[in-house]
N, C-alpha and C positions, 0 to 999 in steps of 0.2 A: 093264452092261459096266463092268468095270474098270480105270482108265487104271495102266499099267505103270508104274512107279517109276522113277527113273531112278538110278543108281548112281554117284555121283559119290566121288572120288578127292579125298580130302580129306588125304591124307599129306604132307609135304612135299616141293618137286621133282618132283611130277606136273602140273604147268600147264606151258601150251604158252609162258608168260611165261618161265620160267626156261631153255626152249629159245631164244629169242628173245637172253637176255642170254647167252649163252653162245656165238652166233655172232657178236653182237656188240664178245662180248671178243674172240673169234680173230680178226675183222675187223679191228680195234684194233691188234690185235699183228703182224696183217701187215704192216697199212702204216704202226705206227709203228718200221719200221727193226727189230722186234727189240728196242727200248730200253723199261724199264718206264717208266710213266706215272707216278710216284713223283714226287715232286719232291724235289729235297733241298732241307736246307731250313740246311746248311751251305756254306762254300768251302771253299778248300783253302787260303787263307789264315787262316780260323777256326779250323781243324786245326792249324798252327803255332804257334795261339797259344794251345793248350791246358795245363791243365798237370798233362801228361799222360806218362807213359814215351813213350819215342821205339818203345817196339813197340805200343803203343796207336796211337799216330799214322798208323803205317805202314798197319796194320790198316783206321784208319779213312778212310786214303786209298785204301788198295786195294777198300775196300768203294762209297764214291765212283765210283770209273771203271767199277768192274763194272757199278752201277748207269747210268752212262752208256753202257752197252754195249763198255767197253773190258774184257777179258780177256788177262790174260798169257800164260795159256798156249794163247791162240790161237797157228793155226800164221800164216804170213804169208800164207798162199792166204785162209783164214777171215778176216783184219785187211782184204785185199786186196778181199772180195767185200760185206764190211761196210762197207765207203768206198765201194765202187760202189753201195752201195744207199742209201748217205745221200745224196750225189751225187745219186742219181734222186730221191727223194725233196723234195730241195732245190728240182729242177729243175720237177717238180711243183707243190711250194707256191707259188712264184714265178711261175708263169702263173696258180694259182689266184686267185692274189693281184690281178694284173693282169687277168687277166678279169674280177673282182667290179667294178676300178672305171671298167673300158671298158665295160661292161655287153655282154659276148661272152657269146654264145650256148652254151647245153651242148658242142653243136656245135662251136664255135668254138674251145672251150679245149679240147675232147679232141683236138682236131685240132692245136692246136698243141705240148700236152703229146704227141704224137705224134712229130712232126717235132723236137722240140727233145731227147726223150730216143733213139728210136728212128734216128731219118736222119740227126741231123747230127753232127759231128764237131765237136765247139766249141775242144779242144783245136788242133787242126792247122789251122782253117779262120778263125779270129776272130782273133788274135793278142792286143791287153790288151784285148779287152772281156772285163768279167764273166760271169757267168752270169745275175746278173737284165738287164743291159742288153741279152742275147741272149735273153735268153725276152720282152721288152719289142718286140724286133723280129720276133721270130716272129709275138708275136700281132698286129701291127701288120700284117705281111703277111695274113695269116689273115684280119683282119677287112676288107681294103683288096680282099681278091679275092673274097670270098665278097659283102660287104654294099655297097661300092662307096663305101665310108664313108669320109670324108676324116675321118682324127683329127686332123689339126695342128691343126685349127680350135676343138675342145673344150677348155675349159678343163683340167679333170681329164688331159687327153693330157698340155700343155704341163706343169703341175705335177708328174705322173708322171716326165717326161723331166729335168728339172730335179733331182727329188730323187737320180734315179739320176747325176746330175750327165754328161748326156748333149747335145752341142750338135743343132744340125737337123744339120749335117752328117755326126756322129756315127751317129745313127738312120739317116741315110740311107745311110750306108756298109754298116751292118748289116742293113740292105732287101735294098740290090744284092747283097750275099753271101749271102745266106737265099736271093733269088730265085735268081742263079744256081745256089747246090747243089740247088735242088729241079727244076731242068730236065731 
């Protein structure tokens, strides 16, 4: 009996590998805002000080902000819905950030990346708190009902609250209003 051969696909761009990075670019691009992962590797101060025609310059500033996801001849609905998506994006990073050094549950940060982009209203509801000093009390509620876990008490809490340049009363004001709009 004869064992069958198998036929393998030896061309390029036939592995299931090059399928794999290809979903991992689009993943990439969705949730980086739209903006290429480029880095430049000039400013816009480098750029003036070039010496360079001032249409060169121009040029190489407009290629700059494009690269930063900024386009002129976006319309203001398109400028409008790319700020709401950095925005969320922001809103994001910042509990992910704050979840790695609470040590919050998958659980826990997707629940508060929930409530902090989806529920609440931070504009009309917070008045000068920031956006990370509100996603700091989101997850503090989050992890305060779910785990029953006192933070004030951890090192890493107090550090966290401080660097956000936050007092205990601060935090706690932003508790009560977290808590109250989630009733």
């Amino acid at each position: 009996m004869k064992v069958a051969e198998h036929k393998l696909a030896r061309d390029v761009g036939n592995g299931a590998n090059d399928e794999l990075e290809e979903l991992r670019d689009e993943e990439r691009f969705k949730t980086n805002g739209m903006v290429t992962d480029t880095a430049t590797t000039f400013d816009t101060q480098d750029i003036n000080s070039l010496d360079a025609p001032q249409s060169r310059k121009a040029t190489l500033r407009r290629l700059k902000q494009r690269q930063e996801g900024y386009d002129r001849n976006e319309s203001r609905q398109q400028k409008r819905q790319k700020e709401a998506m950095n925005r969320e994006e922001d809103k994001r990073r910042a509990v992910d950030t704050f979840a790695a050094h609470l040590d919050a549950t998958p659980h826990q940060r997707r629940r508060a990346t929930h409530i902090l982009i989806d529920v609440l209203n931070i504009g009309k509801n917070f008045g000068s708190y920031n956006t990370e000093q509100i996603a700091f009390g989101v997850l503090n509620v989050v992890i305060q009902n779910e785990d029953n876990r006192l933070l004030t008490d951890e090192d890493q809490y107090v550090q966290l609250r401080n660097d956000l340049n936050l007092s205990a009363s601060g935090i706690t004001q932003i508790r009560r209003t977290v808590r109250k709009l989630l009733e």
